[in-house]
C-alpha positions as CSV (number, residue, x, y, z in Angstrom):
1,X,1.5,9.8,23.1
2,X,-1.9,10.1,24.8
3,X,-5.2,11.7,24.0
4,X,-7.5,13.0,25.6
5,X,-11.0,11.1,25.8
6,X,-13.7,13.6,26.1
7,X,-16.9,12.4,26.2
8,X,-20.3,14.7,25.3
9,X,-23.9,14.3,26.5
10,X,-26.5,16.1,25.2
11,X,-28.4,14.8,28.9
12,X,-30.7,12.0,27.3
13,X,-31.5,10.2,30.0
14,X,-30.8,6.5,28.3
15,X,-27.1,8.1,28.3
16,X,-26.7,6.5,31.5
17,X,-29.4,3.4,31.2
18,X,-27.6,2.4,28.1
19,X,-24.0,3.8,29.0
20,X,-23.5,5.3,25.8
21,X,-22.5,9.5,24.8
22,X,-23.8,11.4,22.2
23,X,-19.9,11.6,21.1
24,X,-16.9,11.0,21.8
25,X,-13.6,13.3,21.3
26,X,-10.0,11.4,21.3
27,X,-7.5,13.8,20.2
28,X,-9.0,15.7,16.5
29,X,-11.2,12.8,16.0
30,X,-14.9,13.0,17.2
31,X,-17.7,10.5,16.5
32,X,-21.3,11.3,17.0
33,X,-23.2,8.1,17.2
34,X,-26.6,6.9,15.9
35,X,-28.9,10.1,16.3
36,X,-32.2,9.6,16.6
37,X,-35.1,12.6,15.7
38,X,-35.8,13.6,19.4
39,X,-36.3,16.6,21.3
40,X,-35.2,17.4,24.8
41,X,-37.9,15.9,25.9
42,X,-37.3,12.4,24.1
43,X,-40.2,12.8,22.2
44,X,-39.7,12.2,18.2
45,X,-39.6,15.2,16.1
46,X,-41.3,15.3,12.6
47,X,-43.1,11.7,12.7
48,X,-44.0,10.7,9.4
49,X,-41.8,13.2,7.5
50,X,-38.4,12.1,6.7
51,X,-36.9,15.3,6.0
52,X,-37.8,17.0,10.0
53,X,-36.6,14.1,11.1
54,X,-32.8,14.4,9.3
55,X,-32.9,17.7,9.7
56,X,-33.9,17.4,13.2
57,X,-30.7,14.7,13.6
58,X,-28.7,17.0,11.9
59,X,-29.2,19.8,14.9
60,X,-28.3,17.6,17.3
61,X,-25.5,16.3,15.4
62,X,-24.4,20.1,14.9
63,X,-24.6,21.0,18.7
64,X,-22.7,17.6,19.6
65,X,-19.9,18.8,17.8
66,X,-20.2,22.6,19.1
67,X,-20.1,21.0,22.2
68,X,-16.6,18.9,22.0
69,X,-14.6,22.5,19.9
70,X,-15.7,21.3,16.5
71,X,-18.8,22.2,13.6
72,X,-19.9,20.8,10.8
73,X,-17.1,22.0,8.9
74,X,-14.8,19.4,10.4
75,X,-17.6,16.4,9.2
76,X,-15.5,13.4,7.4
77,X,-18.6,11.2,6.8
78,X,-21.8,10.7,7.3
79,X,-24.1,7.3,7.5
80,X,-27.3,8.1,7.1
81,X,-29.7,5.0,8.0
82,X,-33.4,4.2,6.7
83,X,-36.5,2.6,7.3
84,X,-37.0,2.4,4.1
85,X,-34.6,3.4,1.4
86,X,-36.9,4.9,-1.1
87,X,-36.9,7.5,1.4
88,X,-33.4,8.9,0.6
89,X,-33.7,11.7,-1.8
90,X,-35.9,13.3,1.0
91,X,-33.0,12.4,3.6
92,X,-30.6,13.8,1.0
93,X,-31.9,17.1,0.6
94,X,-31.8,17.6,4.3
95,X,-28.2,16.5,4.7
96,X,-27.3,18.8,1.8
97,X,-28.5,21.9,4.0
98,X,-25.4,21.1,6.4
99,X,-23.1,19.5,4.7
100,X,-22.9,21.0,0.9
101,X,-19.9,22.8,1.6
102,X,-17.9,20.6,3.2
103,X,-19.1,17.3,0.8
104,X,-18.0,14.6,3.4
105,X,-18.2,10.7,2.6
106,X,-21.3,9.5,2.7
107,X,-23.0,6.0,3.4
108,X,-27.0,5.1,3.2
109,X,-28.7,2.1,4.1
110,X,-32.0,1.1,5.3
111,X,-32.8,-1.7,8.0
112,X,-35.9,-3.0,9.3
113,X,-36.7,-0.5,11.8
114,X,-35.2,1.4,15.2
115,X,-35.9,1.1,19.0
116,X,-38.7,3.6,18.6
117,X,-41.0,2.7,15.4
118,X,-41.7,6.4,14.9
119,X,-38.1,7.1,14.0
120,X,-37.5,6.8,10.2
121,X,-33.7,7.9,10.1
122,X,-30.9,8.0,12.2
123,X,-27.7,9.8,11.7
124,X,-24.1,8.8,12.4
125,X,-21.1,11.4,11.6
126,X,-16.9,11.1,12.1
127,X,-15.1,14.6,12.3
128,X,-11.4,15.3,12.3
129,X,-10.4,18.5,13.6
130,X,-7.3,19.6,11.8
131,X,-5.7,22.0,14.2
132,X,-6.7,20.7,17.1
């Protein structure tokens, strides 16, 4: 059997100086790599304040998966990575907003820092869409 690869942008221009999508669709399963808080201008969104920031990966998460016939409904697991881990109940509460009802797996971590220091969280998420 073959899938389908479908591959989504969200047009950030390091798509194509990195080579990377914002997600990629094979058959039900799409996964939305490490989103960062920026706007369509690349410009961080919410610097200093780690709950704009989630929420702010979280939009862009949420139009990612619009985009390749999905929603956050269909969200398996999350990663949710930190700067600094005493940050997470403020990451937390933002993830809650879109993901309360569907309660997907979650992992959170912290590392040393991102590409951009103003970035204090970055977002990964897996969906399977059932009746695809």
């Amino acid at each position: 059997m073959t899938l389908e690869r479908r591959l989504i942008s969200n047009g950030n221009p390091m798509e194509d100086v990195v080579g990377f999508s914002r997600a990629v669709r094979v058959g039900p399963f799409i996964a939305v790599g490490g989103t960062a808080p920026v706007d369509a201008e690349g410009r961080t969104v919410g610097v200093g304040d780690v709950f704009a920031q989630t929420t702010q990966c979280f939009e862009i998460i949420k139009a990612a998966l619009e985009d390749a016939g999905s929603g956050l409904h269909d969200i398996i697991r999350t990663r949710v990575v930190l700067t600094d881990i005493d940050n997470w109940k403020e990451a937390i509460e933002a993830r809650k907003v879109y993901c309360q009802t569907v309660k997907p797996v979650d992992t959170i971590m912290a590392i040393d820092s991102f590409v951009n220091p103003e970035w204090l969280v970055e977002i990964e998420v897996d969906a399977f869409v059932a009746n695809s």
